[in-house]
matplotlib code that plots the C-alpha trace (Angstrom):
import matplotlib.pyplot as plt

x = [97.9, 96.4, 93.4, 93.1, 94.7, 91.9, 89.3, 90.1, 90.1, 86.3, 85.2, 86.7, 85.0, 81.6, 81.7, 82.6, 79.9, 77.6, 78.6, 78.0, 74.1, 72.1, 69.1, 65.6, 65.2, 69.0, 68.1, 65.0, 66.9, 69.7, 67.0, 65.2, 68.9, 69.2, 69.8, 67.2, 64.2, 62.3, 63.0, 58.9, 59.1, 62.1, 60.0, 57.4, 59.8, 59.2, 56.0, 55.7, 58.4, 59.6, 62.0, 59.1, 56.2, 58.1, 59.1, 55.5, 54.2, 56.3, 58.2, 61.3, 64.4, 63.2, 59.7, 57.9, 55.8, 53.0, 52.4, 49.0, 48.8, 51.5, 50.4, 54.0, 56.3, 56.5, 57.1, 58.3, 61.4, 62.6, 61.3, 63.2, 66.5, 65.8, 64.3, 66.8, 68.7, 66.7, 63.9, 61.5, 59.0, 56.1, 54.0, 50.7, 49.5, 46.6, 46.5, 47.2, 45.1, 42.1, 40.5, 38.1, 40.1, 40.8, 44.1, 46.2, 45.5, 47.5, 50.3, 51.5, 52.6, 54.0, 55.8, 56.8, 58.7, 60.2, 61.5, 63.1, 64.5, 66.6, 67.7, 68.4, 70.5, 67.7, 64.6, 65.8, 64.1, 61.1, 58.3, 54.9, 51.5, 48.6, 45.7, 42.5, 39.2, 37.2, 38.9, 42.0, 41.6, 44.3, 47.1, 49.0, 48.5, 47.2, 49.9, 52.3, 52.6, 53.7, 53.1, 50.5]
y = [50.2, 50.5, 49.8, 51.9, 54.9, 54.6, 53.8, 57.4, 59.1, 57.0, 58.7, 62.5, 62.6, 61.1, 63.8, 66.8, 65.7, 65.1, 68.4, 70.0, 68.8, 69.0, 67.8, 69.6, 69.1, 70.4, 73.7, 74.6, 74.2, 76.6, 79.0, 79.0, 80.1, 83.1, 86.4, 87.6, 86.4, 88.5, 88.2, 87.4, 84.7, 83.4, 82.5, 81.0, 78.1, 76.4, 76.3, 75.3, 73.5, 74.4, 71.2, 69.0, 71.3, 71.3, 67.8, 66.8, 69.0, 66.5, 70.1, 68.2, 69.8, 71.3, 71.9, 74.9, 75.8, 78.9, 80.2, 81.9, 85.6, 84.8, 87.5, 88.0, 85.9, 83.2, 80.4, 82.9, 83.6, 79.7, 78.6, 81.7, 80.8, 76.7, 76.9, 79.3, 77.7, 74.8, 75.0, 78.1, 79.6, 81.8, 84.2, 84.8, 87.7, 90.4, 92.4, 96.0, 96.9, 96.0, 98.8, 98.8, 96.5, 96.9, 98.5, 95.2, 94.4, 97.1, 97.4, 93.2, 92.7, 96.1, 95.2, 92.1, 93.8, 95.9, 93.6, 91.1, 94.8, 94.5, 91.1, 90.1, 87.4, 85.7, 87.2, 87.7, 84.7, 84.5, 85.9, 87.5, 86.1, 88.7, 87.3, 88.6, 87.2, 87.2, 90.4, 88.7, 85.1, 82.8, 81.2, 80.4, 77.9, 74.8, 72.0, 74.6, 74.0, 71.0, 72.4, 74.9]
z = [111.2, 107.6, 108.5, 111.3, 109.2, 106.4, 108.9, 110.7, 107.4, 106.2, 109.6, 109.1, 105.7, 107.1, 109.9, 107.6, 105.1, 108.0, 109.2, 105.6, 105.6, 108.8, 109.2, 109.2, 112.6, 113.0, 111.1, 112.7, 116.2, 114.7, 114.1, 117.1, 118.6, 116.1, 117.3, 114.8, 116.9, 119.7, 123.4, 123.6, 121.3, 122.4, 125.9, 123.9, 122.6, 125.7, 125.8, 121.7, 121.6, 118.0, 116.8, 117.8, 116.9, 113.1, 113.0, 113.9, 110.7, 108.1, 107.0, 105.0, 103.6, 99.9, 100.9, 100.1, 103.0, 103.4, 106.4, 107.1, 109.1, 111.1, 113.5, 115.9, 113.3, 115.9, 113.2, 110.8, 113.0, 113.0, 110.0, 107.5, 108.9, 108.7, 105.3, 104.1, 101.1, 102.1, 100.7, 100.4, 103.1, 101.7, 104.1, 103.3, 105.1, 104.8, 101.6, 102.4, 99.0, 100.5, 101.6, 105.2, 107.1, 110.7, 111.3, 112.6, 109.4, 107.6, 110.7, 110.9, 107.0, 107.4, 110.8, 109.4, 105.9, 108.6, 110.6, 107.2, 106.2, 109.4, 108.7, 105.4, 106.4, 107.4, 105.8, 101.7, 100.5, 102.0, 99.8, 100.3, 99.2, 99.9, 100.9, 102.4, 101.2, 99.7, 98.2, 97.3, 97.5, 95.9, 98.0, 94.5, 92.2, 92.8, 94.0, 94.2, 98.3, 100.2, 103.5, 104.8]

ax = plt.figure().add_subplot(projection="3d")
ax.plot(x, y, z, "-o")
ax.set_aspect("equal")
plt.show()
């Protein structure tokens, strides 16, 4: 009865700490299920297949990861909440200082502050790298990325 007794207890604690520390994979399915994310993206996940479209890219727990003109914030969406704590997720997106663009240019990054205004919970550590070359050119130091 021991036995049994400490073998029940070995298994609460392994489930709790299991529980405390999911997975990647785990978090990027939690944040494709966020309320945070638009009804048009949300009916792109079947078609994208986020936990397997993420997995596939190697993105690991304490990664840092840029990702390029995200246009609609399709992977911006899953991968804030994921990475959040986690990790960190940079966006690099066009550079509203550069002047003669074309207008989507100006309106997405400003959309997309908009929209992590809204949602802090999700959006506060995700930062901004303005790029539009060759006007503005660098993505950050060099080795400063492990996924892009």
């Amino acid at each position: 009865m021991k036995y049994i007794f400490l073998s029940v207890i070995a298994i609460m604690f392994s489930v709790s700490a299991y529980a405390g520390n999911p997975t990647f994979a785990e978090q990027v399915a939690m944040g494709a299920q966020g309320e945070h994310r638009s009804e048009s993206n949300r009916a792109r996940d079947q078609y994208r297949h986020p936990v397997e479209t993420l997995k596939f890219f190697g993105i690991k727990d304490g990664d840092t990861v840029m990702e390029i003109w995200p246009g609609g914030g399709w992977y911006t969406e899953i991968l804030a909440p994921a990475m959040r704590d986690h990790g960190k997720l940079i966006i690099a997106t066009w550079d509203p200082k550069v002047e003669g663009q074309p207008s989507y240019r100006y309106d997405l990054p400003k959309k997309m502050e908009e929209t992590f205004a809204k949602h802090p919970e999700v959006y506060d550590q995700v930062t901004f790298e303005y790029f539009s070359p060759p006007e503005s050119p660098s993505l950050g130091e060099a080795g400063s990325l492990d996924v892009i």
